[in-house]
C-alpha positions as CSV (number, residue, x, y, z in Angstrom):
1,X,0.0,0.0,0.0
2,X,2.7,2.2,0.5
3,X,4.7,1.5,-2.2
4,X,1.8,2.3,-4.1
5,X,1.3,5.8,-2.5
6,X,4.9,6.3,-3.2
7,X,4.7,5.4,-7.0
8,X,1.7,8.2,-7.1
9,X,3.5,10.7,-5.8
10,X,5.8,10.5,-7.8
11,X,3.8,11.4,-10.7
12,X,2.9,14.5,-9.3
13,X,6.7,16.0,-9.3
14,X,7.2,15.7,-13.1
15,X,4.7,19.4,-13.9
16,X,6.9,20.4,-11.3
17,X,10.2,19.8,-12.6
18,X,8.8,20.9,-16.1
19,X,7.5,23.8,-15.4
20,X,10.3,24.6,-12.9
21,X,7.8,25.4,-10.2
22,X,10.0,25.9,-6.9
23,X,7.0,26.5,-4.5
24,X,5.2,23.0,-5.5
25,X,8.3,21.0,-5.4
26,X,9.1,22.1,-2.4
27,X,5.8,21.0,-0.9
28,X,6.1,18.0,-3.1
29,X,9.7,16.9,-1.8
30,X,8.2,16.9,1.9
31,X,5.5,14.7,1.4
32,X,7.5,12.7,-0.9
33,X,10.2,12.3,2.2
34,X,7.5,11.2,4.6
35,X,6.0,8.8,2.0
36,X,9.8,7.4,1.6
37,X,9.9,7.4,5.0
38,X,6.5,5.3,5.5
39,X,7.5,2.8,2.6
40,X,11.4,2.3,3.9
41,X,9.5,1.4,7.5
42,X,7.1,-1.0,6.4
43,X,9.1,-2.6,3.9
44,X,11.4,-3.2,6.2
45,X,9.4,-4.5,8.6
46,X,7.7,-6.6,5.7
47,X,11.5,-8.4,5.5
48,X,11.9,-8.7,9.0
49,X,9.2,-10.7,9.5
50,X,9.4,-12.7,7.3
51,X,12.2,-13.9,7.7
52,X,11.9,-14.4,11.4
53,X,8.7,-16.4,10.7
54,X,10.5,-18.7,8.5
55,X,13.3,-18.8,11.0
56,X,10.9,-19.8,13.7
57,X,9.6,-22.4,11.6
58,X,12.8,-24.1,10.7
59,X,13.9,-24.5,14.3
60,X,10.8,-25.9,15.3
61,X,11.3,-28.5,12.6
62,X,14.2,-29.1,13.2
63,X,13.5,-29.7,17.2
64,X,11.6,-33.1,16.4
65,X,14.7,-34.4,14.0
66,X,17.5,-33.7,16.4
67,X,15.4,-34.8,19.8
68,X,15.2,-38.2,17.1
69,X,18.5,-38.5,16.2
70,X,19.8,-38.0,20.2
71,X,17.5,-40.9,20.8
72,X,18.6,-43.1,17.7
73,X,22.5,-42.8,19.1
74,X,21.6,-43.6,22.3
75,X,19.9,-46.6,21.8
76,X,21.8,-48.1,19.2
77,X,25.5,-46.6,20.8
78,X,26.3,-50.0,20.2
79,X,25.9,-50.5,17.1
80,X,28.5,-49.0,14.5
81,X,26.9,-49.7,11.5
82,X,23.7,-48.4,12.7
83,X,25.4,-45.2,13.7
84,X,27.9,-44.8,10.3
85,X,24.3,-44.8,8.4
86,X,23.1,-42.0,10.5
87,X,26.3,-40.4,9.6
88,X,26.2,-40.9,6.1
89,X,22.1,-39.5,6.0
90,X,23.2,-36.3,7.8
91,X,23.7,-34.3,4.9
92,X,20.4,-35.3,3.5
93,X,18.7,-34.9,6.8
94,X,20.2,-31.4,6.9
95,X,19.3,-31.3,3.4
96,X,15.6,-32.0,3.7
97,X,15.4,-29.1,6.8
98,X,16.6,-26.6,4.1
99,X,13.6,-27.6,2.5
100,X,11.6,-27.0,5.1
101,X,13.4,-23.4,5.5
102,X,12.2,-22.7,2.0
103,X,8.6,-23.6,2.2
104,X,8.0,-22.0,5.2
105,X,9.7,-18.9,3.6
106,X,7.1,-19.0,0.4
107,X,4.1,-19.8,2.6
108,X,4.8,-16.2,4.5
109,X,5.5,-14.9,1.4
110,X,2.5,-16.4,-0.5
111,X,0.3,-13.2,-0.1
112,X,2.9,-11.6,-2.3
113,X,3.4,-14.7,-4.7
114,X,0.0,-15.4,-5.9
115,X,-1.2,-12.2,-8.2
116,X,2.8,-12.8,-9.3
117,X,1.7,-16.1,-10.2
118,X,-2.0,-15.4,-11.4
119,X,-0.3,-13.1,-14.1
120,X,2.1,-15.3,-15.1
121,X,-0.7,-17.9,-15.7
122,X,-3.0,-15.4,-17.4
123,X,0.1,-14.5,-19.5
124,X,1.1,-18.0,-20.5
125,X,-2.7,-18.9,-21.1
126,X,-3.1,-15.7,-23.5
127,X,0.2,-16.9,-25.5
128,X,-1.2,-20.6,-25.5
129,X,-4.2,-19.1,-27.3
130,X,-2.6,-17.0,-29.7
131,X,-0.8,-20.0,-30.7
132,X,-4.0,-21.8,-31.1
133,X,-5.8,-19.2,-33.5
């Protein structure tokens, strides 16, 4: 929304600048500052949470593998052949909780994703019946 309100106003300053108008710019390039202002905050913010979400969501997945893993080793400390294949799966293990980092990261930012998506559809689907004609 404020990106928007930003992109708006800045359609304003162009008679300005043409017409060399000091007094308008002036009051222009103060409500342009606090739009900045108000789009800088909430984008920011936008980011930050995000990506703390997702952060969140990643240790709490991760909580449930490495509680099972500690109780894997512990039960079969014994057994070295047991315990080289849960070496050997680490990196996948690891792997697959990357995965999880990314999918929680695209579910938070899903509200931004889908009209990204809906065009492209809508875009390919327009070529597709171009092609068709």
């Amino acid at each position: 929304m404020n990106r928007k309100r930003l992109t708006e106003h800045l359609m304003y300053t162009w008679d300005n600048i043409i017409i060399g108008n000091c007094y308008n710019y002036t009051i222009w390039h103060n409500l342009f500052k606090r739009a900045w202002s108000a789009w800088r905050d909430t984008s920011v913010a936008g980011v930050v949470l995000s990506n703390l979400s997702s952060t969140l969501c990643t240790i709490l997945n991760t909580i449930p593998v490495v509680l099972n893993l500690g109780y894997l080793i512990h039960l079969n400390i014994d057994n070295t052949i047991f315990l080289a294949g849960l070496i050997a799966t680490l990196p996948r293990q690891i792997q697959i909780l990357q995965h999880f980092y990314f999918f929680s990261h695209y579910l938070v930012k899903w509200k931004d994703l889908k009209p990204k998506l809906s065009n492209l559809f809508q875009t390919i689907n327009r070529e597709i019946s171009l092609l068709n004609i």
